[in-house]
N, C-alpha and C positions, 0 to 999 in steps of 0.2 A: 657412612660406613655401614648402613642396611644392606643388608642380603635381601636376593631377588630370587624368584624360579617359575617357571612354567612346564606344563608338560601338556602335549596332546596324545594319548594312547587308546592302545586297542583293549585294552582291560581298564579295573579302577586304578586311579594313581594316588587316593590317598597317602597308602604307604611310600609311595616312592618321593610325594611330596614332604613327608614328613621326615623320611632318611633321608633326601637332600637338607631341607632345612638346618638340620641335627650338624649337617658336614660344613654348613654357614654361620652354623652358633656363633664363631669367633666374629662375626661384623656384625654382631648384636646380640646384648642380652637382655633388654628392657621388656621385649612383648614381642610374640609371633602368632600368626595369623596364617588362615589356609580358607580357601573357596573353590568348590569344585562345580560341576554343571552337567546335568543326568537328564538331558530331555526338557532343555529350555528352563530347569528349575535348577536354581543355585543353594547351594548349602555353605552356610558358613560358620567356621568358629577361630576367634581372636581374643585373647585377652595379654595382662602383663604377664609376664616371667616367660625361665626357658622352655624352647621347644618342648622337654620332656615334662611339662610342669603343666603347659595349656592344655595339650592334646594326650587325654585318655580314652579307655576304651569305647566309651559309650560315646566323645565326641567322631571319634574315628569311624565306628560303624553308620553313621549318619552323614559322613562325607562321602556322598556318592558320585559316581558318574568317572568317566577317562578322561576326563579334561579341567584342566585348576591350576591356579596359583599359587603358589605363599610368599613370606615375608618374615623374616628377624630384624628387629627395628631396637638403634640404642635412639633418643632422642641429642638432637643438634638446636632446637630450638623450641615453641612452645611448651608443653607439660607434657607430663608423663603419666597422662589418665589413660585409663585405657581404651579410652573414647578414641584414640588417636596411633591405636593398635593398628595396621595394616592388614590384610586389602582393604581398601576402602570403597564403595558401589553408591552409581547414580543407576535410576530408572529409567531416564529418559535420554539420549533412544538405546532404545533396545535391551536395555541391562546391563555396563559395563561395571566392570571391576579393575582395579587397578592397586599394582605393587609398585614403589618406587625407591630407587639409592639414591641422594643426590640433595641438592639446595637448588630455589630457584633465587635467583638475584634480584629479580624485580614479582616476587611474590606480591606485595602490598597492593604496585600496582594493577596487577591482574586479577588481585581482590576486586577492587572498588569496580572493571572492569568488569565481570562478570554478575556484580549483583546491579551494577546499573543499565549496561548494555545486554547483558543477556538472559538478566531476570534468572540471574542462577542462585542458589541460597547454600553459603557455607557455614557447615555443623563445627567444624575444628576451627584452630588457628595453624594446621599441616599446610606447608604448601605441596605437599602429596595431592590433598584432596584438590587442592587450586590445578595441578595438572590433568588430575582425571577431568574435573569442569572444563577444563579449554579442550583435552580430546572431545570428552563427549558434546562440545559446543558442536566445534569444527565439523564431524561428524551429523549432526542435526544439520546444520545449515550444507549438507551437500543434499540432504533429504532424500536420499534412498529409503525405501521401505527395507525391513532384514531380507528377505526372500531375494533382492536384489541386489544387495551388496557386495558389489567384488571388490579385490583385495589392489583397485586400482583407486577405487574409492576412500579405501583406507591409509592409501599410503598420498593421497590432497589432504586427508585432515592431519595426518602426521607430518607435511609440509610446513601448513599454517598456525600450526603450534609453533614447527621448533622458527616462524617470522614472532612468533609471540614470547614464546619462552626464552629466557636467559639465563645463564648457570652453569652446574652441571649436574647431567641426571640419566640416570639408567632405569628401562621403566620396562616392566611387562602389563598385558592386560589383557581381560578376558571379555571377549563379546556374546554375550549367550546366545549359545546355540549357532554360534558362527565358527569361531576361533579364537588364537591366539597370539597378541602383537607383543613385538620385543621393540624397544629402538632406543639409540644414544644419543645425550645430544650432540651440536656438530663440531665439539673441540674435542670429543672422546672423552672428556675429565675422567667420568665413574666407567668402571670396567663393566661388559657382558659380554656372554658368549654360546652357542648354541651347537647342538648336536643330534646326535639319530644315534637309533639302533634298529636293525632290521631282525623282526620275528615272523613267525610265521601265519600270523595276520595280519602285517603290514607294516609300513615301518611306522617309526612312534618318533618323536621328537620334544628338545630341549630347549629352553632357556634359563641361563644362569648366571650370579654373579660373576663365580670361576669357574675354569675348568675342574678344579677338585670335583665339584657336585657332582657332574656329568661325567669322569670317570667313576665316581664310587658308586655309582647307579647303572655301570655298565655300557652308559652308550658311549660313544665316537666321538669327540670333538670335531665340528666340520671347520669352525673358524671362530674369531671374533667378532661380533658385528661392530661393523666399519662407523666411525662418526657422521652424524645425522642419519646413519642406515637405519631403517627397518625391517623387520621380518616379519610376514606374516603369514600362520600355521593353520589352515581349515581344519575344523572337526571330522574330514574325512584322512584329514593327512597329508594335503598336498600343501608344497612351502613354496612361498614366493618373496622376493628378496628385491627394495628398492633402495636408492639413493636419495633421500628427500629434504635433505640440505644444498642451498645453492653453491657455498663457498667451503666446504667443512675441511676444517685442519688437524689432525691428529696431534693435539695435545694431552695423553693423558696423566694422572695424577704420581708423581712420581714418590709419593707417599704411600702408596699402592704396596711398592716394590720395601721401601723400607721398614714398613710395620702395619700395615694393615690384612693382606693376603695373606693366604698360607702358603708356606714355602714349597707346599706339592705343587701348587696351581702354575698354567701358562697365562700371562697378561698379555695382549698385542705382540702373542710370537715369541715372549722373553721369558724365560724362567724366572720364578724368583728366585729360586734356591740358586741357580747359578748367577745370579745378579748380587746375592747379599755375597757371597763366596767371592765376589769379584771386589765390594766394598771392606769386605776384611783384610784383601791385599792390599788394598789401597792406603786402608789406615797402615799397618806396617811399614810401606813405603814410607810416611807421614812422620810418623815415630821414630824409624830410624834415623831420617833428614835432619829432624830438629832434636832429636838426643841420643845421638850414635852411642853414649855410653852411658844410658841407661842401666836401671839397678833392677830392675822387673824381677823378680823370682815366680812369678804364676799369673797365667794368664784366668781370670774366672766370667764365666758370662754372667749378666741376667738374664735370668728363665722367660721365656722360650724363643724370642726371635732375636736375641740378639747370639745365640748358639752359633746358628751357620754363618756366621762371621768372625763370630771368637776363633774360628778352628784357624781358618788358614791365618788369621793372625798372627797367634802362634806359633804355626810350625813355621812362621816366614821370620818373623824376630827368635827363633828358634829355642821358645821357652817353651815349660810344660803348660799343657792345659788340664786344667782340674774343672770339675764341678763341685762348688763351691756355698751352693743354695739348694735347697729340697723346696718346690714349690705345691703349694694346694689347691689342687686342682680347682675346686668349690669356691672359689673367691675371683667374681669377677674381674677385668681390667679394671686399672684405678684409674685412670685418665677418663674414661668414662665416668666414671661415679660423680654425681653433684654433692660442690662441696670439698676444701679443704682437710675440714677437719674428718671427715668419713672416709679422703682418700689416705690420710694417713695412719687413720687406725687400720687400715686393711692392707697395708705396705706390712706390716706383723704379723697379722694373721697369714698372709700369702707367700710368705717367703721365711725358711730357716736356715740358719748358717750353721755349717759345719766345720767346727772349730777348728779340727787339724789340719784344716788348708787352709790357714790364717794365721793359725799362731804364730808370729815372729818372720814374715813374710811380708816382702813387699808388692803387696797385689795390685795387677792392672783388671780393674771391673769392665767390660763389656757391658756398652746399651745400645740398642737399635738407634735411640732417636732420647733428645731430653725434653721434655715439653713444659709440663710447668716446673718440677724441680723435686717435686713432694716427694716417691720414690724415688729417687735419686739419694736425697741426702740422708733418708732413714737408712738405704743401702749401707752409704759409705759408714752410719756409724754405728750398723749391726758387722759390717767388717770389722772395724776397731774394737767394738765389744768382742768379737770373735780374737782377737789379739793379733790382728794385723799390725805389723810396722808403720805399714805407707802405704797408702789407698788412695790410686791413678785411677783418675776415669775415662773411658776411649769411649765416642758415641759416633756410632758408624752412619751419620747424618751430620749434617751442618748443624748449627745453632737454628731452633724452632725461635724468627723474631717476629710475625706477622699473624692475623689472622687466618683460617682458611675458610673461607665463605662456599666449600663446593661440597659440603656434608661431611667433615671431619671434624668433632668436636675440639677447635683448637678457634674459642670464641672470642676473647679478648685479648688486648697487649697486656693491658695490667697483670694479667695469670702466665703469660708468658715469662719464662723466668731470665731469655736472652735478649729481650728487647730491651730496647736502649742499653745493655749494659755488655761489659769486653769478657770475656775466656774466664782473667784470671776474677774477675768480681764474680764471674757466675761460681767460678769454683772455690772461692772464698763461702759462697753463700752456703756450696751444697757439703761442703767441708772438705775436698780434696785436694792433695796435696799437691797434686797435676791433673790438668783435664786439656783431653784434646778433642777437637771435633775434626770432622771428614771435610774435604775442600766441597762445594758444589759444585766446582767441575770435575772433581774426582769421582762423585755421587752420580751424575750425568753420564760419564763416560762411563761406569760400572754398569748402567743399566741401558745404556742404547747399544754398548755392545753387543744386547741380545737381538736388536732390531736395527738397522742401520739408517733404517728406510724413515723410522720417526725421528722429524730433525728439531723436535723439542717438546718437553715434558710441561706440566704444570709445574715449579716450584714455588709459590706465590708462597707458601710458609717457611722458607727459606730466603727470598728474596724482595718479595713486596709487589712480584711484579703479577699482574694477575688478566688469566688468556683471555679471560672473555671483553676485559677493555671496558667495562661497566660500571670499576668499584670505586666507588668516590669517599672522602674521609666524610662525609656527612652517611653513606651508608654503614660505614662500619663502626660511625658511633651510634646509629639506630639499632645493629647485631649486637654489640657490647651489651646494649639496654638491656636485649633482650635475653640473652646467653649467658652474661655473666654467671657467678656462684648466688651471687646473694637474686638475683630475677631468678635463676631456674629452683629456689631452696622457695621463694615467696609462691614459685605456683605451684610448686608441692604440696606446700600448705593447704594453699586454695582446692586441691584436687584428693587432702584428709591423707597425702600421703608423705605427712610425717617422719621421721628418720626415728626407729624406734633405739636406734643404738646410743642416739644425744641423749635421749630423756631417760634411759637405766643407768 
């Protein structure tokens, strides 16, 4: 759930890199990172926190040149030093840089690969950096000098990557002094997308996670880039667009659509906004089937995405809707946070109830998605302290039972609060009175309505079943190892970065 960007321009794009970033906060708030390129010389600055936290004035005025990357990065797997901030740069050849969204599946293996066969030496435990080494392998071994590199060349070493790489991953990267590469891998998992703006020194171009970025920065959406597609942008501005997957299938992450995106954004053609608006009618449909006579007196979301769902909910079981929680802006996502007990201190701090839409009320809550369970059940019983009656919960997603292994922090079964277990023990656990979840083929058809032409999505965190055909129960007790609460709190430790809220 990293955010990506690229920009080639006729002026500096500092700034425009850093007001996009700003517009990708929400798919990261661990550490962001920016590298621009003025004349074959790279400048870079990355460290932990948000966008507006890394980059001040003095870092900014030393971000030169019309051409750069950045990154907002939550972590899915090793630490959260800042060592492992985004973009990340090899030397050799030429000087690349590289921003990536995504997981590789067989990272381990292309570890051992690169430091044996190609004498590559890796600083992180990222398989961020593991992919910029297999480009900038691939790339070496076609051995063009820079002066002769065309962008025919670059899209043979973005061939023999995506024969090496497995996963999913959306990746930009900067060649100095050459250009700029965007590409997916060839199930489309992680979303990107690219654009132009024409001025009057030429046109300037995009790469980004969503389209958000790329409207709030004025340029044009041209399209998505296609699975296993590449693009790639010269420094003078000319864009060249290849195909460099043999078999690539359009599966992308239908988690995307539920809770990750922003509801402005286009993914593969599909609105989200009109996709979540489509799963809100869906649950009503859902509700009505299995309890036409229902006691519901107000329908309340939780704050922010599960909004555009509550609505037509709603008006289709034709009860009021209230807003029912004041959220704090300043208080990251909790499903990201490492750590039980840090996500449920901060389920309080981030959300208040507003008593006179509780009191004596039989409330149906509103959630995008349930994952581990942690907000969830502080919800249902700050409703009740708020003097709710009866507190229904609707989660406009299936039950979260599976891992997701393509860069969504949803790392173990154990943390999962659906797996192995039915509806009513989840909603025992979380303390509601009723709890329903959205069918997955209701979830499906809400969101391919926007596109007809993708005839399947990634739900592997819903289903088990997972596109790239790789994931073995011996892999994902190696992720457990490594992602679990208690692995990501011990490399915390290890990296002096402590939880200063356990120990006051």
């Amino acid at each position: 759930m990293c955010g990506i960007i690229g920009i080639v321009a006729k002026n500096p794009v500092n700034q425009a890199i850093y007001d996009g970033l700003t517009v990708l906060q929400h798919r990261g708030q661990d550490a962001a990172g920016m590298v621009t390129c003025d004349e074959s010389k790279l400048y870079l600055r990355k460290d932990n926190g948000l966008v507006r936290d890394v980059f001040h004035t003095r870092h900014m005025l030393n971000l030169k040149g019309n051409m750069g990357i950045g990154h907002v990065r939550y972590p899915t797997a090793g630490c959260q030093s800042s060592a492992e901030a985004q973009p990340f740069y090899v030397n050799s050849p030429y000087g690349i840089t590289l921003a990536h969204n995504g997981n590789l599946t067989n990272a381990e293996t292309l570890k051992e690969d690169l430091m044996r066969d190609d004498l590559r030496h890796l600083n992180t435990n990222s398989d961020s950096e593991v992919l910029l080494n297999i480009l900038a392998n691939e790339l070496n071994t076609i051995g063009k000098p820079r002066d002769d590199l065309q962008a025919k060349d670059i899209f043979e070493a973005v061939k023999r990557l995506h024969k090496r790489c497995k996963g999913g991953y959306a990746a930009v990267a900067m060649i100095t002094g050459v250009g700029i590469l965007g590409f997916r891998d060839p199930n489309g998992i992680r979303p990107v997308v690219f654009g132009e703006r024409k001025t009057d020194s030429g046109t300037e171009f995009i790469i980004a996670s969503e389209s958000v970025a790329i409207d709030s920065l004025g340029y044009e959406r041209i399209r998505d880039i296609e699975p296993g597609e590449a693009v790639f942008i010269t420094l003078t501005g000319e864009i060249h667009t290849f195909q460099c997957a043999d078999n690539p299938i359009n599966s992308p992450c239908i988690f995307e659509h539920v809770y990750l995106a922003r509801p402005d954004s286009i993914i593969d053609n599909i609105s989200v906004y009109k996709a979540r608006l489509r799963m809100g009618e869906k649950l009503a449909k859902k509700i009505l089937k299995l309890n036409p006579d229902h006691d519901i007196d107000v329908v309340i979301p939780i704050p922010d995405s599960s909004r555009t769902a509550a609505l037509p909910l709603a008006n289709d079981l034709g009860i009021e809707y209230r807003e029912g929680f004041v959220k704090n802006r300043y208080i990251p996502r909790t499903f990201i946070m490492p750590g039980q007990s840090i996500r449920k201190k901060s389920v309080r701090q981030k959300l208040n109830a507003i008593g006179l839409e509780f009191e004596g009320k039989n409330v149906l809550l509103v959630d995008d998605s349930i994952v581990r369970g942690t907000t969830s059940k502080e919800i249902v019983q700050m409703a009740r302290d708020a003097g709710a009656k009866r507190v229904y919960v609707a989660s406009a997603a299936p039950p979260v039972r599976y891992p997701n292994v393509y860069g969504i922090d949803m790392p173990t079964v154990t943390e999962l609060i659906a797996h192995d277990r039915t509806v009513e023990e989840v909603a025992e656990i979380i303390g509601a009175d009723w709890l329903i979840y959205q069918d997955i083929e209701d979830l499906v058809e809400s969101v391919q309505k926007g596109n007809e032409a993708i005839s399947s999505f990634d739900t592997s965190c819903f289903t088990g079943e997972y596109v790239t055909g790789d994931i073995s129960a011996d892999y994902l007790a190696h992720v457990e190892s490594l992602r679990n609460d208690f692995a990501m709190q011990e490399q915390n430790v290890d990296e002096g970065l402590t939880d200063l809220t356990e120990s006051q």
